[in-house]
PDB file of N, CA, C and O in Angstrom:
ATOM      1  N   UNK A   1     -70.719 -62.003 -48.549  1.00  0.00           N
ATOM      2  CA  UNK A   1     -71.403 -61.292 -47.478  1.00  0.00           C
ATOM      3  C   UNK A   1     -71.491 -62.196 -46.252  1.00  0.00           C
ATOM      4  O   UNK A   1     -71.713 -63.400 -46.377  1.00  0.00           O
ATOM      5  N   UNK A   2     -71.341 -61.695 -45.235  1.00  0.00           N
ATOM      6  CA  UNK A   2     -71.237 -62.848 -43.830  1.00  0.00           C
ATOM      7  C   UNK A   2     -72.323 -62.404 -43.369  1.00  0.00           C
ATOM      8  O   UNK A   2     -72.914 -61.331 -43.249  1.00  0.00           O
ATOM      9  N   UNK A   3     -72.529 -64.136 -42.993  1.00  0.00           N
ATOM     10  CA  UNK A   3     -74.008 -64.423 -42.285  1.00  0.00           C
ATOM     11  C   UNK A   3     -74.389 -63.598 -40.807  1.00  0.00           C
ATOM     12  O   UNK A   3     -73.565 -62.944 -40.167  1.00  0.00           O
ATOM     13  N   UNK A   4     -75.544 -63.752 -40.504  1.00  0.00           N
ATOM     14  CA  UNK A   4     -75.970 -62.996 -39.114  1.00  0.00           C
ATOM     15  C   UNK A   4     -75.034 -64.265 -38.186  1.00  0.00           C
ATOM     16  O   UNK A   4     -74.383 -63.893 -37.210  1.00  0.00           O
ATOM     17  N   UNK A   5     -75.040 -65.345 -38.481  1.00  0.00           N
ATOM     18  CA  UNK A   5     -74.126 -66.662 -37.436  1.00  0.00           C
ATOM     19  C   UNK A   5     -72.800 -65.900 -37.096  1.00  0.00           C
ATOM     20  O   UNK A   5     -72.284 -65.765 -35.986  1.00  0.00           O
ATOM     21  N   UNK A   6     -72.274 -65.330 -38.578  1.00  0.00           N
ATOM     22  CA  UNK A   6     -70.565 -65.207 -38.467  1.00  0.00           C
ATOM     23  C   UNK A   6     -70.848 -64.200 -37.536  1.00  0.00           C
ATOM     24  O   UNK A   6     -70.596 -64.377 -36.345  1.00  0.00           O
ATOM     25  N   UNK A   7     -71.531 -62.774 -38.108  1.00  0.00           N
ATOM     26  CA  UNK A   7     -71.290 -61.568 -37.212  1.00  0.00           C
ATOM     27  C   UNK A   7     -71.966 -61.718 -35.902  1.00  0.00           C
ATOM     28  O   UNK A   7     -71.746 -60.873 -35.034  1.00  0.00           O
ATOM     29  N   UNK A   8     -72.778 -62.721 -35.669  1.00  0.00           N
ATOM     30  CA  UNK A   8     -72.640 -62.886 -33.828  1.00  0.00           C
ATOM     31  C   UNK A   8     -71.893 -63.215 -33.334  1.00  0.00           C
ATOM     32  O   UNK A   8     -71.466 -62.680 -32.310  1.00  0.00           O
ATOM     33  N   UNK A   9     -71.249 -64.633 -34.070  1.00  0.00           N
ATOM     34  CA  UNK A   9     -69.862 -64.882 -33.314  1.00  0.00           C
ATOM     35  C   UNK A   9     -68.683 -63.801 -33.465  1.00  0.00           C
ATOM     36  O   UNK A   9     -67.794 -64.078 -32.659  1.00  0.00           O
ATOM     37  N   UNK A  10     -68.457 -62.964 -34.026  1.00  0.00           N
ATOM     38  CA  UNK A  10     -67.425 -61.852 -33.734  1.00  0.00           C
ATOM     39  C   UNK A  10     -67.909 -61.265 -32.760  1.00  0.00           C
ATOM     40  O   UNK A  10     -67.254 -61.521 -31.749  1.00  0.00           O
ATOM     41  N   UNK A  11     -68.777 -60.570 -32.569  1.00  0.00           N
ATOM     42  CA  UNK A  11     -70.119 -60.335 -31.575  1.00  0.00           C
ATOM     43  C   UNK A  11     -69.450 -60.841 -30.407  1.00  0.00           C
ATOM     44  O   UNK A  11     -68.428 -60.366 -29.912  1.00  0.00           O
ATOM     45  N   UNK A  12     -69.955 -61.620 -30.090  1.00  0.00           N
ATOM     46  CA  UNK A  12     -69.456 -62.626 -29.048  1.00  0.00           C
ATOM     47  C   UNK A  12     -67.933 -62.193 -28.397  1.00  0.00           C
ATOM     48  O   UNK A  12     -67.675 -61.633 -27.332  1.00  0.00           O
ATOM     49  N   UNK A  13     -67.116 -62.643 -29.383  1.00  0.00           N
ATOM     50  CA  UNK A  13     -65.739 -62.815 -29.266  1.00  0.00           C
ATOM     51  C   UNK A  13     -65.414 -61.188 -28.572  1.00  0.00           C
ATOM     52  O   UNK A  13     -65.246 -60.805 -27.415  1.00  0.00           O
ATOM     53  N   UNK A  14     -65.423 -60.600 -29.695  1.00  0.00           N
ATOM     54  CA  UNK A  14     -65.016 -58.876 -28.965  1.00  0.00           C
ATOM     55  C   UNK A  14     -65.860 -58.260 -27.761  1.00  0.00           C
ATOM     56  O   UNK A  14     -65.513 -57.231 -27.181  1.00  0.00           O
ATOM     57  N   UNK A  15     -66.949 -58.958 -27.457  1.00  0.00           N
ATOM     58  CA  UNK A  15     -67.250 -58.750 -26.002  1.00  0.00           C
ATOM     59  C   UNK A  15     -66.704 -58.826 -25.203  1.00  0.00           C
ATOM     60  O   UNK A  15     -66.410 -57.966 -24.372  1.00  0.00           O
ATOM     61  N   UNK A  16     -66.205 -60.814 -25.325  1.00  0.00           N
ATOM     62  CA  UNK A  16     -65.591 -61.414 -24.040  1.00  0.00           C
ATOM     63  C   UNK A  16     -64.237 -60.545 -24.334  1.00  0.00           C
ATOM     64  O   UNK A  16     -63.820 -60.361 -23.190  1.00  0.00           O
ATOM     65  N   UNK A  17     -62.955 -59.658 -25.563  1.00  0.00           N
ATOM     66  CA  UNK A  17     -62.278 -59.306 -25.142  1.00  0.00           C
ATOM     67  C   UNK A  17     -62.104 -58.133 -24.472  1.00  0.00           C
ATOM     68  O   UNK A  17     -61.029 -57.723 -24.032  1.00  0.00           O
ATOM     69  N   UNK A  18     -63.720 -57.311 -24.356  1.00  0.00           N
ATOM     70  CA  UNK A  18     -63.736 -55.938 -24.410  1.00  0.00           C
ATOM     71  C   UNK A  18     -64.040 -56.091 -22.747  1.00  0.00           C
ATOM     72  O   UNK A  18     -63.764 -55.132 -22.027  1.00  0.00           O
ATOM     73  N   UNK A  19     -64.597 -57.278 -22.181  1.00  0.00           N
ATOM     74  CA  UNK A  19     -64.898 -57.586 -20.687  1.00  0.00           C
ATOM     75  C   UNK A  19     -63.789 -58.293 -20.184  1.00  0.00           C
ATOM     76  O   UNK A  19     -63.931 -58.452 -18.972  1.00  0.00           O
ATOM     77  N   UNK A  20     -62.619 -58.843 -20.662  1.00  0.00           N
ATOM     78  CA  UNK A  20     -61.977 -59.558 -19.947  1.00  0.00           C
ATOM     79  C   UNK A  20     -60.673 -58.126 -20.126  1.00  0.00           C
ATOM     80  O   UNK A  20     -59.710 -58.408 -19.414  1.00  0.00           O
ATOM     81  N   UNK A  21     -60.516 -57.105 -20.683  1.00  0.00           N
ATOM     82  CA  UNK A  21     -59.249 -55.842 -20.861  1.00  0.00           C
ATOM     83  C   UNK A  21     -60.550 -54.940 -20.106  1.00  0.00           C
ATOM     84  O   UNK A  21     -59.989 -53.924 -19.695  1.00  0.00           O
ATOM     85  N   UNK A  22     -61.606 -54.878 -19.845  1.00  0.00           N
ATOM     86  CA  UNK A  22     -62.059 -54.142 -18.669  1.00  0.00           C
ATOM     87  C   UNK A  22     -62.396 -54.265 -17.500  1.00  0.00           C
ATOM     88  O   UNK A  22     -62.796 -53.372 -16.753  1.00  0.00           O
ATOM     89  N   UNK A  23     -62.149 -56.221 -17.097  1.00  0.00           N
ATOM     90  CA  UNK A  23     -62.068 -55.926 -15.967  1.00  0.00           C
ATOM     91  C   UNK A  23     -60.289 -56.386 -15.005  1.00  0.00           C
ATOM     92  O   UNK A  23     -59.922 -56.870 -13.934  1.00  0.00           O
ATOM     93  N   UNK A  24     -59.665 -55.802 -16.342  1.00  0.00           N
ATOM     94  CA  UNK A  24     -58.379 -55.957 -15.987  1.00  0.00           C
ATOM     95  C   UNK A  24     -58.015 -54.713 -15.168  1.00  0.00           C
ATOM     96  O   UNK A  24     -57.547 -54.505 -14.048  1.00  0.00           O
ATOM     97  N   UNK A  25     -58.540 -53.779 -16.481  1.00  0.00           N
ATOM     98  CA  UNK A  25     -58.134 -52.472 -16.077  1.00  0.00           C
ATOM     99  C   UNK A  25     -58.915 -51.771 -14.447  1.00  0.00           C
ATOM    100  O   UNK A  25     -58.364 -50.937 -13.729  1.00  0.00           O
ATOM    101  N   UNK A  26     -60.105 -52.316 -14.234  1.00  0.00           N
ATOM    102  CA  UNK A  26     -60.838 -51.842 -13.316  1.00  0.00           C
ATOM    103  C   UNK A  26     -59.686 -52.770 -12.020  1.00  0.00           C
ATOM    104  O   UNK A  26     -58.910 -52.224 -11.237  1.00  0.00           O
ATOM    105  N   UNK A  27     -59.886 -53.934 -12.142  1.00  0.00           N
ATOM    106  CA  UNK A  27     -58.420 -54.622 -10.976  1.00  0.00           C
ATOM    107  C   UNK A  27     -57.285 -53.234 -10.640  1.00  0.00           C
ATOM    108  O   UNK A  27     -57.190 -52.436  -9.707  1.00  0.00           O
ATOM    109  N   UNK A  28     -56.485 -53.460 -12.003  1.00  0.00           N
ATOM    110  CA  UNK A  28     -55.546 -52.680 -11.899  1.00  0.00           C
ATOM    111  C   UNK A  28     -55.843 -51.188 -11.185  1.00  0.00           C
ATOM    112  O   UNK A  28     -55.223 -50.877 -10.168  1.00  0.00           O
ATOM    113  N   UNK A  29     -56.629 -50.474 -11.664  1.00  0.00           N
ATOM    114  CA  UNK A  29     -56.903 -49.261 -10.837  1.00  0.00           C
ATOM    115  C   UNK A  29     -57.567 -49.545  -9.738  1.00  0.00           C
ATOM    116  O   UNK A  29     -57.619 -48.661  -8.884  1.00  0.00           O
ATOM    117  N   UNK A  30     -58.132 -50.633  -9.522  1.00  0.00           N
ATOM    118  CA  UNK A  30     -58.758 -50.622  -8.075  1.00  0.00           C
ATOM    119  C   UNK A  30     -57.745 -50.891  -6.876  1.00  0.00           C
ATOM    120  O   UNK A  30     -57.788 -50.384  -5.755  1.00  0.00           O
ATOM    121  N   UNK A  31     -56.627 -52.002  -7.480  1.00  0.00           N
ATOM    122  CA  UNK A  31     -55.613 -52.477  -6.878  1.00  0.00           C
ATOM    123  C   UNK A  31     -54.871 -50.768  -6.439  1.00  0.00           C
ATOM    124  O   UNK A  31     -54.798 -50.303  -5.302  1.00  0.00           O
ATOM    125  N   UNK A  32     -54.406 -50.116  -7.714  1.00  0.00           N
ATOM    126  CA  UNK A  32     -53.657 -48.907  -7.625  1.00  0.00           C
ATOM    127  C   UNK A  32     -53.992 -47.407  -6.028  1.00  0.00           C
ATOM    128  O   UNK A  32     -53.261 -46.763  -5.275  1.00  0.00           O
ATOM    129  N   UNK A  33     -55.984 -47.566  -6.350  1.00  0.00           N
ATOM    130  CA  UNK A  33     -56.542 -46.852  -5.197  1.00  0.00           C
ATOM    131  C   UNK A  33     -56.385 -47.430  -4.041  1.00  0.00           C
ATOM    132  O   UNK A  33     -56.287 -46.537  -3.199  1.00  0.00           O
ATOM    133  N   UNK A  34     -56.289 -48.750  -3.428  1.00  0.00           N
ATOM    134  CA  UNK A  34     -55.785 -49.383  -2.365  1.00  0.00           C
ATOM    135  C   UNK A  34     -54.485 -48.839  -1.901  1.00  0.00           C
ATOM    136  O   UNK A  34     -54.473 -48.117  -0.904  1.00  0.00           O
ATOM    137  N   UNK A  35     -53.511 -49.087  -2.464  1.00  0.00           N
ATOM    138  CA  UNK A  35     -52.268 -48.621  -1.985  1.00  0.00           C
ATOM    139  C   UNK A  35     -51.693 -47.373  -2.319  1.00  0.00           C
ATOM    140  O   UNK A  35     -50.488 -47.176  -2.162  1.00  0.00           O
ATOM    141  N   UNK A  36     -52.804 -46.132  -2.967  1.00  0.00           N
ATOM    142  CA  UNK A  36     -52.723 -45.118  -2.675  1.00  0.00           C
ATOM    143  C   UNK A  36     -53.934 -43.749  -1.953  1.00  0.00           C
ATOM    144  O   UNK A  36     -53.677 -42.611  -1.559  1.00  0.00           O
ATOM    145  N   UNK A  37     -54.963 -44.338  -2.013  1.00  0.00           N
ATOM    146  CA  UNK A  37     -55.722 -43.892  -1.257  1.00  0.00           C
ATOM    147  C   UNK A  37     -56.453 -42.513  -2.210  1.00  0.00           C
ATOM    148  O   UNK A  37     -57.379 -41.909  -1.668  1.00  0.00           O
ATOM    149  N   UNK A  38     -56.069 -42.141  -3.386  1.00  0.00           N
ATOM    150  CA  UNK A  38     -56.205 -41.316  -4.481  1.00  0.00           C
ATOM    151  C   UNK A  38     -57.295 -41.492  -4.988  1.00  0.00           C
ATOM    152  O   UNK A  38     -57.353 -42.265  -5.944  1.00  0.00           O
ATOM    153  N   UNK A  39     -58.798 -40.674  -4.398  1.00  0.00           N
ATOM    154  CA  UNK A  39     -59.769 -40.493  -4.901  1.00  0.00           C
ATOM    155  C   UNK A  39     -60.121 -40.942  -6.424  1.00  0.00           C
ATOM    156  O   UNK A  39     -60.968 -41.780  -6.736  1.00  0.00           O
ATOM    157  N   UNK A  40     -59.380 -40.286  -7.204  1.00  0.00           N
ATOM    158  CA  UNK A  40     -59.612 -40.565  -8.446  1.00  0.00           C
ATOM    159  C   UNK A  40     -59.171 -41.354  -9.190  1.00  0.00           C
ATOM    160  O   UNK A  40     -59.358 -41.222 -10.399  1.00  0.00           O
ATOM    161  N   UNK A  41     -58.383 -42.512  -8.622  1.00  0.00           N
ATOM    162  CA  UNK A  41     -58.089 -43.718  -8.885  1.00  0.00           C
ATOM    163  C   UNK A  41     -59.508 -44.456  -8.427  1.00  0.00           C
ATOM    164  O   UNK A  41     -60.153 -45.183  -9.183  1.00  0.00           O
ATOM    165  N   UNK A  42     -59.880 -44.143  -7.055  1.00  0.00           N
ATOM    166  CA  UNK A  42     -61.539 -44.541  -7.041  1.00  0.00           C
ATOM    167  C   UNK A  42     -62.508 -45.047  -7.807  1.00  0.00           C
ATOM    168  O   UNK A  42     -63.096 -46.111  -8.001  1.00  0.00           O
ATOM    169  N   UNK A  43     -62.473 -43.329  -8.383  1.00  0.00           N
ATOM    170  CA  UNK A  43     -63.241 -42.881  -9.265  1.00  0.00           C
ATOM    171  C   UNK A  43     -63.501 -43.422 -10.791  1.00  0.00           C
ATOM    172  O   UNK A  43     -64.521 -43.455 -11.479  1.00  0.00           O
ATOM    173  N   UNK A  44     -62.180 -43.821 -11.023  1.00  0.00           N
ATOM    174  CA  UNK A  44     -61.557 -44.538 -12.547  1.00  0.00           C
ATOM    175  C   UNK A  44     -62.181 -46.095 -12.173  1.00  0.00           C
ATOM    176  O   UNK A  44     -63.284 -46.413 -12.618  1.00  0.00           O
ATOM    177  N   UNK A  45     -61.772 -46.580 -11.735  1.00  0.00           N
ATOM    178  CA  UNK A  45     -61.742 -48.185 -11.078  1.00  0.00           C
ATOM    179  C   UNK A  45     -63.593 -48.016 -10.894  1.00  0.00           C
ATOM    180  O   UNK A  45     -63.784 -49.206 -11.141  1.00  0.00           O
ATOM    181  N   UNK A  46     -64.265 -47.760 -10.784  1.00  0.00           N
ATOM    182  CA  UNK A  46     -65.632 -46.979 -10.496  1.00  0.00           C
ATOM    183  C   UNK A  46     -66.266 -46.965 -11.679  1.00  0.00           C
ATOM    184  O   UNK A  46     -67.325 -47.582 -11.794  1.00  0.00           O
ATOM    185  N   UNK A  47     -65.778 -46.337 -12.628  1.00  0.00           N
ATOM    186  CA  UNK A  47     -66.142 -46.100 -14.107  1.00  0.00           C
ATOM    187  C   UNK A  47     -65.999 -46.942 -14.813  1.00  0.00           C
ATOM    188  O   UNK A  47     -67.018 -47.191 -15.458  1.00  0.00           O
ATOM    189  N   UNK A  48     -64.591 -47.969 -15.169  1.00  0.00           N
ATOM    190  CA  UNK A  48     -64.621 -48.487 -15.998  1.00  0.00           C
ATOM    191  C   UNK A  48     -65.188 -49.829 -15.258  1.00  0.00           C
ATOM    192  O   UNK A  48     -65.138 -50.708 -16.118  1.00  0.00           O
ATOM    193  N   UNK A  49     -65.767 -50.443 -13.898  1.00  0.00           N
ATOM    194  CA  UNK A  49     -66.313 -51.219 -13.821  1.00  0.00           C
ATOM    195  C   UNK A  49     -68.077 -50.797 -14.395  1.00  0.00           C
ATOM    196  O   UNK A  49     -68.694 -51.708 -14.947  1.00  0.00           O
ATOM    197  N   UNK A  50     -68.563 -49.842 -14.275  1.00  0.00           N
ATOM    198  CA  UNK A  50     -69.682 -49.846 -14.639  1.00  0.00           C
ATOM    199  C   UNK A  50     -69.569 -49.932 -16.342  1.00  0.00           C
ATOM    200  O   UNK A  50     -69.994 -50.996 -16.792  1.00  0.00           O
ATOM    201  N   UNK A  51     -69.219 -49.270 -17.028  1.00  0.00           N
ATOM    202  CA  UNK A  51     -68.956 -49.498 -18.400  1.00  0.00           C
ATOM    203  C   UNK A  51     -68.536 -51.143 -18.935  1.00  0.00           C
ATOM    204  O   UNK A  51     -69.086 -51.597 -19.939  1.00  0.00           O
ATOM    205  N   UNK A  52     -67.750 -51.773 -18.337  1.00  0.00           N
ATOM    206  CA  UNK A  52     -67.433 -52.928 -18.349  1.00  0.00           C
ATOM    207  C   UNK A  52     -68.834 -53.724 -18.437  1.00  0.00           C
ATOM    208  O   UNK A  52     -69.483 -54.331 -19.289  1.00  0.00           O
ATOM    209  N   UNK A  53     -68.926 -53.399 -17.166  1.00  0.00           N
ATOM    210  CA  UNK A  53     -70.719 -54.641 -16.642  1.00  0.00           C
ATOM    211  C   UNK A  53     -71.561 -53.966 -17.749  1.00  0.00           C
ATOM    212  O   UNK A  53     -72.357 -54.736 -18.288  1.00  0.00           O
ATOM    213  N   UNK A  54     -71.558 -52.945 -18.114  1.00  0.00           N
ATOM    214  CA  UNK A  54     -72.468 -52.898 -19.013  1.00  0.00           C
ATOM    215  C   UNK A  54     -72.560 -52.955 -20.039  1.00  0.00           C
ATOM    216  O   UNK A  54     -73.686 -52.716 -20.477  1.00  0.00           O
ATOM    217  N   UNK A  55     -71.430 -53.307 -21.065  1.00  0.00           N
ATOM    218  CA  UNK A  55     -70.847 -53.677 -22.160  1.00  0.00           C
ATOM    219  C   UNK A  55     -71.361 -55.563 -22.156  1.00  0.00           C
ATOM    220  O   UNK A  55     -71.817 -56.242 -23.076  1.00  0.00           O
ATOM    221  N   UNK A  56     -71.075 -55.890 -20.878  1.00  0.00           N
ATOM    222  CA  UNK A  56     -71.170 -57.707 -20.871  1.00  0.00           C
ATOM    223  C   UNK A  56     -72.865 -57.330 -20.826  1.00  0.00           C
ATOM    224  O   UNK A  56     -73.417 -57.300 -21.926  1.00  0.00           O
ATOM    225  N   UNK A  57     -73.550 -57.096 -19.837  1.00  0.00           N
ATOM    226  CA  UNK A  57     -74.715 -56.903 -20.262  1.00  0.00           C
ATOM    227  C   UNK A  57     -75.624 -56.816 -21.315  1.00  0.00           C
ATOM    228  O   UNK A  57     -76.763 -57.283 -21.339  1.00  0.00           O
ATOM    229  N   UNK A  58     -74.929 -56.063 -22.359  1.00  0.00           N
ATOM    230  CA  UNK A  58     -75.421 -55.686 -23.668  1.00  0.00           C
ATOM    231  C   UNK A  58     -75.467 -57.051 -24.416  1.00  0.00           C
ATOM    232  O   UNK A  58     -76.263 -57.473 -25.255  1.00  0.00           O
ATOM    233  N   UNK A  59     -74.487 -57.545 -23.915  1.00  0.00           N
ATOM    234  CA  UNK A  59     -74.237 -58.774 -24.840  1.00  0.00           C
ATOM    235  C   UNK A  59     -74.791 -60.101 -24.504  1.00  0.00           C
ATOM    236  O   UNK A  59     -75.008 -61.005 -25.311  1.00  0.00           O
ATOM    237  N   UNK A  60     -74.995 -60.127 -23.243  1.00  0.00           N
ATOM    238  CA  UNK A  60     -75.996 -61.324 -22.746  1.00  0.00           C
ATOM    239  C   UNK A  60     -77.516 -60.978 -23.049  1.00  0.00           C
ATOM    240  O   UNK A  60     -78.417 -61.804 -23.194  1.00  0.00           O
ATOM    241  N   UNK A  61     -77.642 -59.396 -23.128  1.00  0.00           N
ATOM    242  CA  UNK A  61     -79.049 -58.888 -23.673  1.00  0.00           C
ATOM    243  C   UNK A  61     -79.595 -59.605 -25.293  1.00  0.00           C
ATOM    244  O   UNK A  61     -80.642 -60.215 -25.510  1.00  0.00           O
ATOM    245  N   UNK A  62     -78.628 -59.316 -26.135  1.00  0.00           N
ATOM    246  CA  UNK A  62     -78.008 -60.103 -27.148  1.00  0.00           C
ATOM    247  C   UNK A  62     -78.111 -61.343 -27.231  1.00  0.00           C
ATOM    248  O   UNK A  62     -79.164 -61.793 -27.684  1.00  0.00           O
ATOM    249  N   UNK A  63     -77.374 -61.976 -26.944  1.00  0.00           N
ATOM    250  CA  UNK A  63     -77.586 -63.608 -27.152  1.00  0.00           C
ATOM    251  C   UNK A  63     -78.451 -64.501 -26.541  1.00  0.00           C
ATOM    252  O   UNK A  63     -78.858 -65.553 -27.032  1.00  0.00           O
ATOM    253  N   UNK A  64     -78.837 -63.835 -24.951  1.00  0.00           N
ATOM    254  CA  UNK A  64     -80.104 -64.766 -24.434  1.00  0.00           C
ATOM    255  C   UNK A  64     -81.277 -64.414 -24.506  1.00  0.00           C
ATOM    256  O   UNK A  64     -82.242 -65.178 -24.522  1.00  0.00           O
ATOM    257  N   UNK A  65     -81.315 -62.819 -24.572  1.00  0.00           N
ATOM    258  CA  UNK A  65     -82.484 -62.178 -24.510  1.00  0.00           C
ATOM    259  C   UNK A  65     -83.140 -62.017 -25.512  1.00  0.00           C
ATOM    260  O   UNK A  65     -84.237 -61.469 -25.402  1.00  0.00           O
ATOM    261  N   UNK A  66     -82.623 -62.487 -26.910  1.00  0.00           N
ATOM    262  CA  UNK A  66     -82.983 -61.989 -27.996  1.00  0.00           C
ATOM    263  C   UNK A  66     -83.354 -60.682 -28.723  1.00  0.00           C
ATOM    264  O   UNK A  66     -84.294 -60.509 -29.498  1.00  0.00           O
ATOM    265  N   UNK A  67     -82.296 -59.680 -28.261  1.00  0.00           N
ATOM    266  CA  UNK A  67     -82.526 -58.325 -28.501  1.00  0.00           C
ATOM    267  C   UNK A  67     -82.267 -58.232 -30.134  1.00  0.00           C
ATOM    268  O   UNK A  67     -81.859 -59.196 -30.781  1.00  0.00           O
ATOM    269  N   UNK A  68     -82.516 -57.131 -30.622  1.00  0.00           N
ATOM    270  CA  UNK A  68     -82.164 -57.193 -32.186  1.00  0.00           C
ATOM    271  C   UNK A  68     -80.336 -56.731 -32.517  1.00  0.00           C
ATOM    272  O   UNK A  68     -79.769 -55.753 -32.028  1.00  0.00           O
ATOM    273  N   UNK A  69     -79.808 -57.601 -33.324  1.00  0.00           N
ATOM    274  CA  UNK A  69     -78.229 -57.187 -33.610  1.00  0.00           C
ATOM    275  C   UNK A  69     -77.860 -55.847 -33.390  1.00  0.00           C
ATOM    276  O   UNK A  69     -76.820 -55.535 -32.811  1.00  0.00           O
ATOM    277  N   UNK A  70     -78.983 -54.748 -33.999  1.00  0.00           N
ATOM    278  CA  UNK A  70     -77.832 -53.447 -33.884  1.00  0.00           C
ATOM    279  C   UNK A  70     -78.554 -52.993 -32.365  1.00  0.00           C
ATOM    280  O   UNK A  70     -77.894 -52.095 -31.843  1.00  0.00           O
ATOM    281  N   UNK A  71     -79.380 -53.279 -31.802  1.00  0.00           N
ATOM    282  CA  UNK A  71     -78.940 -52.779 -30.164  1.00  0.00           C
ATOM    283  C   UNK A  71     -78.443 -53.332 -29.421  1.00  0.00           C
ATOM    284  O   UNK A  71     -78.289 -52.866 -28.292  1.00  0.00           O
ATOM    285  N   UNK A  72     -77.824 -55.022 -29.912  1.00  0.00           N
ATOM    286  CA  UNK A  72     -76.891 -55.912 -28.919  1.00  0.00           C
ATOM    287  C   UNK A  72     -75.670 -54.950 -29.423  1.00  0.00           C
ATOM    288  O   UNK A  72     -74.909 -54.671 -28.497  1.00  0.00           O
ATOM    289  N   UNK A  73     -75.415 -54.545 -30.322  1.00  0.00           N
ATOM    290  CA  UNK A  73     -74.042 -54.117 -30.727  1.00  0.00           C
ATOM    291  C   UNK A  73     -73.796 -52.326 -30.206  1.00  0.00           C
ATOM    292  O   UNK A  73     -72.771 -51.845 -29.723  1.00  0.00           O
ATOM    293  N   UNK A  74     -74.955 -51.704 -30.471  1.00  0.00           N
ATOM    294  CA  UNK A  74     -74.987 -50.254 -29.932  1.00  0.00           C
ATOM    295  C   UNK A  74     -74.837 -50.148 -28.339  1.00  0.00           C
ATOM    296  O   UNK A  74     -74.350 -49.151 -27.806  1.00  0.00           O
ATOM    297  N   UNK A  75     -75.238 -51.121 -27.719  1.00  0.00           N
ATOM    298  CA  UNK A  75     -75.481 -50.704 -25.971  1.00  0.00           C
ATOM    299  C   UNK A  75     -73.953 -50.806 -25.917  1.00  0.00           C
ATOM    300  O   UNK A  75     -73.359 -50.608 -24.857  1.00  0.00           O
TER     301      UNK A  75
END
């Protein structure tokens, strides 16, 4: 059975990859609405930055804030 140590550090880990492939994707579509001017490229680039920040959020809620495991992991 793995410790609360192990499953924070996975914790951890799939944050930083779930924040570093969302704020790729938010670049990429933000870059994309620049050189096309397409509202809903906006709109996308818009979304997945708020979802992003708030995914890293959850997780600094988590590790500094001392929130409990399953709402560092649910937010």
């Amino acid at each position: 059975m793995a410790t609360e140590t192990s499953i924070s550090a996975a914790i951890v880990a799939v944050k930083a990859v779930t924040f570093v492939l969302g704020a790729l994707v938010t670049y990429l579509a933000f870059k994309a609405y620049r050189q096309t001017g397409a509202s809903s490229l906006q709109a996308l680039a818009i979304g997945f930055g708020v979802v992003t920040l708030g995914s890293a959020l959850a997780g600094v809620a988590h590790q500094l804030l001392g929130v409990s495991l399953p709402v560092g992991v649910f937010v």
